[in-house]
MMTF fields as JSON, N, C-alpha, C and O atoms, coordinates in Angstrom:
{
  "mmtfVersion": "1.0.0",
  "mmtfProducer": "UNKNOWN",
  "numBonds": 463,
  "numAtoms": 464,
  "numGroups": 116,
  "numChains": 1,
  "numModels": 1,
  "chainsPerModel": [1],
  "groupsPerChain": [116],
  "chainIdList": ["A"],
  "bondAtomList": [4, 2, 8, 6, 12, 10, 16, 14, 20, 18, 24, 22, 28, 26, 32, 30, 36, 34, 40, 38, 44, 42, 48, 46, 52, 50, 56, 54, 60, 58, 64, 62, 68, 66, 72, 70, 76, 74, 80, 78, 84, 82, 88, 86, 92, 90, 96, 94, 100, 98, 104, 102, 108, 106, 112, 110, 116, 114, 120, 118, 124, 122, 128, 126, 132, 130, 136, 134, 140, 138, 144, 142, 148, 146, 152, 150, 156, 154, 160, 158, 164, 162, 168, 166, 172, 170, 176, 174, 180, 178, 184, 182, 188, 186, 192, 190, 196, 194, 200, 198, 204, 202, 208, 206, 212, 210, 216, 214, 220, 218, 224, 222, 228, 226, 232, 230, 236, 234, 240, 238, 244, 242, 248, 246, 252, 250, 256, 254, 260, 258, 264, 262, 268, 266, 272, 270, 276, 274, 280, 278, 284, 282, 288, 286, 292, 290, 296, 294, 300, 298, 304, 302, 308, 306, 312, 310, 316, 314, 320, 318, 324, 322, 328, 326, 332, 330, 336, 334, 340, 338, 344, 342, 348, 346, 352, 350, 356, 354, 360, 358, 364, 362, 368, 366, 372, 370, 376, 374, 380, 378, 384, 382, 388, 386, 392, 390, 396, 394, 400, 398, 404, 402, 408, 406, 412, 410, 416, 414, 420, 418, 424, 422, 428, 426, 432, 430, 436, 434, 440, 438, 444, 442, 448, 446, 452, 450, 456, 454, 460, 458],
  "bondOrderList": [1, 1, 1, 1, 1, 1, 1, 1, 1, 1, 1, 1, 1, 1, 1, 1, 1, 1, 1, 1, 1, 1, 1, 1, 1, 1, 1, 1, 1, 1, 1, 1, 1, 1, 1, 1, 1, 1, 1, 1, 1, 1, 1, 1, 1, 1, 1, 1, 1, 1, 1, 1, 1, 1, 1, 1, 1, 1, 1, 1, 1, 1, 1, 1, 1, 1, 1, 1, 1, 1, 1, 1, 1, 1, 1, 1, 1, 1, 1, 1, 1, 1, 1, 1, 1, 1, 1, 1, 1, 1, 1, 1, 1, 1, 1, 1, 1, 1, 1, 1, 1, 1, 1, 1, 1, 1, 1, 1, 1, 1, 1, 1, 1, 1, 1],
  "groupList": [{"groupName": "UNK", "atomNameList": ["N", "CA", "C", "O"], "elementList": ["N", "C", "C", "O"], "formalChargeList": [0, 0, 0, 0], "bondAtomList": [1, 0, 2, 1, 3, 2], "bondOrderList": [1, 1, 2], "singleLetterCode": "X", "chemCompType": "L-PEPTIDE LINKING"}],
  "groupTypeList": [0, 0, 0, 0, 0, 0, 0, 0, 0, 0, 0, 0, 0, 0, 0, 0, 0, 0, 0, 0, 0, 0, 0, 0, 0, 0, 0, 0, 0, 0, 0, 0, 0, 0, 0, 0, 0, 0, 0, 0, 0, 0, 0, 0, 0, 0, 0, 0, 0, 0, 0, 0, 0, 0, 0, 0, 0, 0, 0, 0, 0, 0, 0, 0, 0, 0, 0, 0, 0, 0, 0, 0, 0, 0, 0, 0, 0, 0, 0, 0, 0, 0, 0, 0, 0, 0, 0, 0, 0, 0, 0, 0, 0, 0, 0, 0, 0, 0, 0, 0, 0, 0, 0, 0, 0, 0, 0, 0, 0, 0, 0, 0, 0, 0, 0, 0],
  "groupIdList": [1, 2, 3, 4, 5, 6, 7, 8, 9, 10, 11, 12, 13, 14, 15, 16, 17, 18, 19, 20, 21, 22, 23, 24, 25, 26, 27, 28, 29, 30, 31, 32, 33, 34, 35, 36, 37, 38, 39, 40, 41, 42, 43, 44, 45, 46, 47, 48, 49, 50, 51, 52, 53, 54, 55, 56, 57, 58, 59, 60, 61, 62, 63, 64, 65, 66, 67, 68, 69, 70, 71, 72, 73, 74, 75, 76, 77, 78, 79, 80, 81, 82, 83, 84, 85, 86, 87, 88, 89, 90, 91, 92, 93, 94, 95, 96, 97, 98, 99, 100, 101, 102, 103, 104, 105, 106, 107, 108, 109, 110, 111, 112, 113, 114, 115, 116],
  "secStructList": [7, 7, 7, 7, 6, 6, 6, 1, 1, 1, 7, 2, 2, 2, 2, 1, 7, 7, 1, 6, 6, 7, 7, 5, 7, 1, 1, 1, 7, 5, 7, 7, 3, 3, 3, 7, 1, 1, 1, 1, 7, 3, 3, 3, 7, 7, 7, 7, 1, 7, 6, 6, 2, 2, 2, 2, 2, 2, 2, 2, 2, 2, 2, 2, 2, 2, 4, 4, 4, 1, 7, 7, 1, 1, 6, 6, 6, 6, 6, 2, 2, 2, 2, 2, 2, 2, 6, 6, 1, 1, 1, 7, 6, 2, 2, 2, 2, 2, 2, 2, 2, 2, 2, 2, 2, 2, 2, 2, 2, 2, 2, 2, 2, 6, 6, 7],
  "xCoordList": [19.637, 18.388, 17.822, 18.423, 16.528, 15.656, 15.111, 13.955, 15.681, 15.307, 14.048, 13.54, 13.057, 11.569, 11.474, 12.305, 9.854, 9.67, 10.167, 10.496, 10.019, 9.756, 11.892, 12.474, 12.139, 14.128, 14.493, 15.581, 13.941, 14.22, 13.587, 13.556, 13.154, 12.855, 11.296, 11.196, 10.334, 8.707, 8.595, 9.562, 7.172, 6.652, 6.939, 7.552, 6.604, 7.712, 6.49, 6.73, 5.59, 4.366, 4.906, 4.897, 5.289, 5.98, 6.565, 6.469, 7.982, 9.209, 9.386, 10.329, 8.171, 8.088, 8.008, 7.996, 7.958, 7.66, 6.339, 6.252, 5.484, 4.411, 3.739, 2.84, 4.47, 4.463, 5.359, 6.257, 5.086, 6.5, 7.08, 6.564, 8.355, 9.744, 9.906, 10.401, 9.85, 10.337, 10.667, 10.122, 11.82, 12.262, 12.512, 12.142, 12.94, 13.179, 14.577, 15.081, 15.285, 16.177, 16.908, 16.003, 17.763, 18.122, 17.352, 16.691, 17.661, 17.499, 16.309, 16.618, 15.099, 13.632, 13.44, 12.322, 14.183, 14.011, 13.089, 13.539, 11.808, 11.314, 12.486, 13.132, 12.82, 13.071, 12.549, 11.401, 12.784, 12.104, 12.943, 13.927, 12.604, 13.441, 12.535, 11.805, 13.125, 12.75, 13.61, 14.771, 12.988, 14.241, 13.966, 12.829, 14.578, 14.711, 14.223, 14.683, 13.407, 12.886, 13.977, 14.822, 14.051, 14.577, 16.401, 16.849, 17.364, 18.399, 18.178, 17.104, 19.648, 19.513, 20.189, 20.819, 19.745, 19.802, 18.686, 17.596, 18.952, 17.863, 18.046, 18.952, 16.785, 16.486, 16.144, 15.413, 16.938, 16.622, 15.308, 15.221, 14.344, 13.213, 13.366, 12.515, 14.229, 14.481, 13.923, 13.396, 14.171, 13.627, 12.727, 12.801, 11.598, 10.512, 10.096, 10.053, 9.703, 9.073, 7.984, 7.52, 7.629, 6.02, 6.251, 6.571, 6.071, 5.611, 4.87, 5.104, 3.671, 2.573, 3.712, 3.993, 3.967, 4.652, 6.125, 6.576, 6.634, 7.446, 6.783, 7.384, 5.419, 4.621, 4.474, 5.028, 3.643, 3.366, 4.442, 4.231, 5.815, 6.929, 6.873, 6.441, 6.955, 7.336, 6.391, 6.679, 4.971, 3.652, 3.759, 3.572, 4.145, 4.627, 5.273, 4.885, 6.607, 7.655, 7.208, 7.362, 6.683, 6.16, 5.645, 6.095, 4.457, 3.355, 4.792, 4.979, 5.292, 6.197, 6.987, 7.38, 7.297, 8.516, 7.793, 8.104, 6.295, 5.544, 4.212, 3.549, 3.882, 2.549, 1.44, 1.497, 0.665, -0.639, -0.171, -0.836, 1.014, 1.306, 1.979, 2.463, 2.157, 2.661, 1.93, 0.762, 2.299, 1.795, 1.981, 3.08, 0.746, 0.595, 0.489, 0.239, 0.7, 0.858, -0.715, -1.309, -0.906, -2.542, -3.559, -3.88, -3.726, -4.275, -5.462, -5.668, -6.24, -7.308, -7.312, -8.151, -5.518, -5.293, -4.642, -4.618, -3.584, -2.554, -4.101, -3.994, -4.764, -5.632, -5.286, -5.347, -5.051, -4.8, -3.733, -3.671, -2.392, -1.28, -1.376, -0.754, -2.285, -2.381, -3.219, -2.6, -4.261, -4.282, -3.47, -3.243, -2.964, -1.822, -0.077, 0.895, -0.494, 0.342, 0.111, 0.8, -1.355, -1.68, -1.882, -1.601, -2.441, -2.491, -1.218, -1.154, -0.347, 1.201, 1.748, 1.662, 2.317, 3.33, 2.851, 1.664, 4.068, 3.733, 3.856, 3.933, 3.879, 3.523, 1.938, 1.539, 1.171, -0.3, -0.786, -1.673, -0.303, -1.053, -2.175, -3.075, -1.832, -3.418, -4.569, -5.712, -3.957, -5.033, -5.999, -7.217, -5.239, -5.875, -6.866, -7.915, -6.417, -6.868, -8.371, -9.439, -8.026, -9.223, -10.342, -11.478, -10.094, -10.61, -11.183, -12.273, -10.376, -11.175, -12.564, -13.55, -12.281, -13.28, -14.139, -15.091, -14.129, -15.28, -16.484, -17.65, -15.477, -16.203, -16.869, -18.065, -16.789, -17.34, -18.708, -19.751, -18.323, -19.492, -19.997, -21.112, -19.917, -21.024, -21.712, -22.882, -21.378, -21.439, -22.655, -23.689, -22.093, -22.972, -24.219, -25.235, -24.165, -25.458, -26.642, -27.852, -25.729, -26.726, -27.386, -28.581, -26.833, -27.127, -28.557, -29.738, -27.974, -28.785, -30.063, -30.987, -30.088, -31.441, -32.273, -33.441, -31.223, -32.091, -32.46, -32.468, -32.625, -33.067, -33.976, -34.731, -34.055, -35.017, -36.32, -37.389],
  "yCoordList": [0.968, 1.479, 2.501, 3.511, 2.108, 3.131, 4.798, 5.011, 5.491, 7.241, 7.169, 6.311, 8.066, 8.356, 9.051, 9.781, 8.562, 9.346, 10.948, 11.212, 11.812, 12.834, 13.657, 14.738, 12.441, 12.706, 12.155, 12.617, 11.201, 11.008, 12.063, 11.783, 13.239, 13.985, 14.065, 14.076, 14.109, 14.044, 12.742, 11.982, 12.352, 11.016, 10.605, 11.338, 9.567, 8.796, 8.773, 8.956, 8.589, 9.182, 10.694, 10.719, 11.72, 12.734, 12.768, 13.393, 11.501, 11.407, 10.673, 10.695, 9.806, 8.586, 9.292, 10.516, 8.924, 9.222, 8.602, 7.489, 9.395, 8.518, 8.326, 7.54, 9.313, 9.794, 8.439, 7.833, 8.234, 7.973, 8.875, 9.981, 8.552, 9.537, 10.13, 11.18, 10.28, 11.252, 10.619, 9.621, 11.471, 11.14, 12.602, 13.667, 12.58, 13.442, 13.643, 12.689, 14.756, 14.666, 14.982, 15.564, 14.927, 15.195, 16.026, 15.902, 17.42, 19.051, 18.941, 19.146, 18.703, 18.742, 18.963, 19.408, 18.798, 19.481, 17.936, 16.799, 18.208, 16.779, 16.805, 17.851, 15.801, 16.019, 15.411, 15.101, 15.009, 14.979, 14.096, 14.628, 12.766, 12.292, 10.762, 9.958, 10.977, 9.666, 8.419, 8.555, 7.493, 6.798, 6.907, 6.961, 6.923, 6.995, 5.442, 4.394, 5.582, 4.134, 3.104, 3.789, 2.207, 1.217, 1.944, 2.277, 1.979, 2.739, 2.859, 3.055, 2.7, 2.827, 4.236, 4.363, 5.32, 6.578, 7.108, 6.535, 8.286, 9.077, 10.467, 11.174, 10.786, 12.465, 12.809, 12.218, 14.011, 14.83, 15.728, 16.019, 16.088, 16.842, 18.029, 18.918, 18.081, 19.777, 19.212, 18.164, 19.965, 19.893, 21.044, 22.241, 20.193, 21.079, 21.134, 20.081, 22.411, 22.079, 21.273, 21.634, 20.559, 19.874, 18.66, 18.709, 17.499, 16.353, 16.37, 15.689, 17.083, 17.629, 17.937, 17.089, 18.803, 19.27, 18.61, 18.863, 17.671, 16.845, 15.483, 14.58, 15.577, 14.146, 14.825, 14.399, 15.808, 16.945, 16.867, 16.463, 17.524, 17.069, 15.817, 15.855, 14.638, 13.847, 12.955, 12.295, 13.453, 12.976, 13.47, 12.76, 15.017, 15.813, 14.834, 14.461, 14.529, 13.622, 12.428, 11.854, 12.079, 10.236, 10.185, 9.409, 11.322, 11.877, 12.185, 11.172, 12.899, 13.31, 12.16, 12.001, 11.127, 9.698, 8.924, 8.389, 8.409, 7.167, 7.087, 6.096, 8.627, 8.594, 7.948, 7.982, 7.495, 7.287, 5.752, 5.201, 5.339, 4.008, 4.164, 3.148, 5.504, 5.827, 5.654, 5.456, 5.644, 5.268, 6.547, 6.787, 7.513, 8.505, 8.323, 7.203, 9.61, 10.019, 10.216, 9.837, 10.909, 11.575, 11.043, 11.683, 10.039, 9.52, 10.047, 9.818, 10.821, 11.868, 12.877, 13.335, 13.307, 14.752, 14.809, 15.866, 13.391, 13.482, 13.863, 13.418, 14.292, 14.533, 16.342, 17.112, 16.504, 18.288, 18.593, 19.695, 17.486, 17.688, 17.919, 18.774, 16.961, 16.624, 18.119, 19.126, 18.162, 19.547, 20.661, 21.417, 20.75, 22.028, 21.665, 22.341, 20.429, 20.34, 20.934, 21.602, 20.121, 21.052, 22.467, 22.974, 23.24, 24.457, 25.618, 26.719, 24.982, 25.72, 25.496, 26.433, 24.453, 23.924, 24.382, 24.418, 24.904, 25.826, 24.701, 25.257, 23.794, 22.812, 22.667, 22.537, 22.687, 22.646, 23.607, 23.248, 24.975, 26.051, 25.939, 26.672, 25.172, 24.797, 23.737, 23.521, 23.329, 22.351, 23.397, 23.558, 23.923, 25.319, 25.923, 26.18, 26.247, 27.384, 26.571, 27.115, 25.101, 24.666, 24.008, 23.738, 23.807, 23.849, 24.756, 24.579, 26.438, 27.482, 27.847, 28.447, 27.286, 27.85, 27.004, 27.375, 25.811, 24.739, 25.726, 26.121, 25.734, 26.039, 27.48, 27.313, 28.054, 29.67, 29.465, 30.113, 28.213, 27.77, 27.369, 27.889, 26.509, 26.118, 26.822, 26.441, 28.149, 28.753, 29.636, 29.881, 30.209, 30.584, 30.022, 30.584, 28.938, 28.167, 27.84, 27.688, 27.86, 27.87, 28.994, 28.976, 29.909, 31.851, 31.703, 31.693, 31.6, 31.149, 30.782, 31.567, 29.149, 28.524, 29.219, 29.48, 29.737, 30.127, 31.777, 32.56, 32.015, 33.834, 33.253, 34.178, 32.607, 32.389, 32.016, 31.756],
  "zCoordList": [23.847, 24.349, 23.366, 22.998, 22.958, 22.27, 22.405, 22.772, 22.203, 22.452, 22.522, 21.801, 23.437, 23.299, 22.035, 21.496, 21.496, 20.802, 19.995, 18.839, 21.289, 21.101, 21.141, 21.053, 21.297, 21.351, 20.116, 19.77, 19.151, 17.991, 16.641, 15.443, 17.278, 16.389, 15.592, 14.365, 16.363, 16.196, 15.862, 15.8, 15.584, 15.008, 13.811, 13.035, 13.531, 12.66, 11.372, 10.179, 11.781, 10.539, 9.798, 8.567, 10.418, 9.817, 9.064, 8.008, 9.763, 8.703, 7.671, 6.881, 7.682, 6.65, 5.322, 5.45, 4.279, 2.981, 2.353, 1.835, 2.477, 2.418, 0.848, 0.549, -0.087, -1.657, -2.471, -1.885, -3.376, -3.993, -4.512, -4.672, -4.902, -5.658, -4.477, -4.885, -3.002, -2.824, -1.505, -1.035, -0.863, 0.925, 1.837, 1.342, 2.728, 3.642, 4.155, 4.748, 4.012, 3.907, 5.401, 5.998, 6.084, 7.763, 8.446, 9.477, 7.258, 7.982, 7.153, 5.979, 7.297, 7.225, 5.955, 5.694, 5.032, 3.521, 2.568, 2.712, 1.655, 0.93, -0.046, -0.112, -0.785, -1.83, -2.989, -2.672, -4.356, -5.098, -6.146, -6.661, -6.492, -7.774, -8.19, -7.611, -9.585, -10.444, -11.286, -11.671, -11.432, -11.876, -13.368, -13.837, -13.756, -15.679, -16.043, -15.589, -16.771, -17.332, -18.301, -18.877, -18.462, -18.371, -18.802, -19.899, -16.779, -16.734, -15.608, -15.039, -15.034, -13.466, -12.756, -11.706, -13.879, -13.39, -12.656, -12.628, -12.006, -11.368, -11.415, -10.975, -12.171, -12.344, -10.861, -10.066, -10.721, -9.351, -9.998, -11.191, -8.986, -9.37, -8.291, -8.319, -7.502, -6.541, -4.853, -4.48, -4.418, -3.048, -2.568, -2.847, -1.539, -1.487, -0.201, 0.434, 0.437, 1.67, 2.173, 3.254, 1.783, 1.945, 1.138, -0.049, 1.848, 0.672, -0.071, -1.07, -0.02, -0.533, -2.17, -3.016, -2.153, -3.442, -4.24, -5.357, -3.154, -3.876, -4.505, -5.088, -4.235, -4.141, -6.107, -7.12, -5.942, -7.347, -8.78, -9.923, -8.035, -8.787, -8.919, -10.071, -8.683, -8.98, -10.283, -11.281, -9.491, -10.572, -12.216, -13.205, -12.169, -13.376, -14.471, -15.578, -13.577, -14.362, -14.691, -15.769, -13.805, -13.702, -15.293, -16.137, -15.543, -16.541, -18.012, -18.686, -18.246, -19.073, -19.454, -20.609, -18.241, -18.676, -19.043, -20.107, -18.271, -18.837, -19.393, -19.701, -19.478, -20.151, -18.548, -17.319, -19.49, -18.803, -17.954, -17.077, -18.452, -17.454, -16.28, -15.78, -15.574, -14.364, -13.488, -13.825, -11.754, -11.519, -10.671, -10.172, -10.47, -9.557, -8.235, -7.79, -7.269, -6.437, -5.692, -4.683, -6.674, -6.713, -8.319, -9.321, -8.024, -9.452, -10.273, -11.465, -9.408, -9.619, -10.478, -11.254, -10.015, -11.135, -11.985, -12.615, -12.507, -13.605, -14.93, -16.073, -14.715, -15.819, -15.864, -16.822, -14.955, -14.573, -15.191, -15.735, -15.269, -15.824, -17.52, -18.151, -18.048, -19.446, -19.53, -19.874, -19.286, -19.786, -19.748, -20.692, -18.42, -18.423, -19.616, -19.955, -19.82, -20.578, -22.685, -23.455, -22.808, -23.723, -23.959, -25.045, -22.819, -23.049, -23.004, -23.55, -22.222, -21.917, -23.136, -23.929, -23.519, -24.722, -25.67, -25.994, -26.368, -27.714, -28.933, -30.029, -28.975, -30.074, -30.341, -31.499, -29.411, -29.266, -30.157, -30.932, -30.206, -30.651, -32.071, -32.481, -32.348, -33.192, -32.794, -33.198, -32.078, -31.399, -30.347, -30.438, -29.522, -29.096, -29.498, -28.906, -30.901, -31.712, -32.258, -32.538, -32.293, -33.332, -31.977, -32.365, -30.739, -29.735, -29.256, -28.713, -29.36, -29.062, -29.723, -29.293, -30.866, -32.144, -32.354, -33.041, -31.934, -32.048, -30.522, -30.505, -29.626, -28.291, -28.671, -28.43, -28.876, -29.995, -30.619, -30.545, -31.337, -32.749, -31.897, -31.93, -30.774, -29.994, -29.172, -29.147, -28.118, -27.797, -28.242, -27.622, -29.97, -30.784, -30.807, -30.396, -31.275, -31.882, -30.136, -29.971, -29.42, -27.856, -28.022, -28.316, -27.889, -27.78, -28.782, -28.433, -30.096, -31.166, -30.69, -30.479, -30.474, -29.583, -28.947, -29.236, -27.447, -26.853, -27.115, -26.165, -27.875, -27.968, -29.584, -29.883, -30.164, -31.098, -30.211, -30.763]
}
């Protein structure tokens, strides 16, 4: 015999995993993991309160293992990642630098325009 609803522990829309990479663990905890591309390992990515943020973790990695051929969570913002990825990582620092300074010269030459 089937438990009611509300004796199997809330609705089942709750407990589902509705992200990829990620499940729910007994004691209410998301957690967070990926499979390593061609290898039948799996990177743990941590556990999180909210699917919301294990959905996040997992997009991060997805972005870092397969580039632009992943397949997001939130497909809208792995563009949010690539930038925060250029501007954080200290390999960038001239790309930065020659980005800052284009945006300057342009900046300039507006100012320029409009006050002539």
């Amino acid at each position: 015999m089937m438990k009611p609803e509300s004796e199997r522990g809330g609705s089942s829309s709750m407990r589902e995993a509705k992200y990829r990479g990620m499940r729910l663990r007994k004691w209410g905890k998301w957690v967070s993991e990926i499979w390593m591309p061609n290898s039948r390992e799996r990177f743990w990515l941590g556990s999180y309160d909210s699917p919301e943020q294990a959905a996040r973790a997992f997009d991060a990695a997805a972005l870092r293992l397969r580039g632009h051929a992943a397949k997001f969570n939130f497909p809208d913002q792995h563009l949010t990642f690539l930038v925060q990825l250029l501007f954080l990582h200290p390999r960038y620092k001239l790309l930065r630098l020659a980005m800052l300074t284009r945006f300057l010269m342009r900046l300039a030459m507006l100012t320029w325009f409009l006050t002539s």
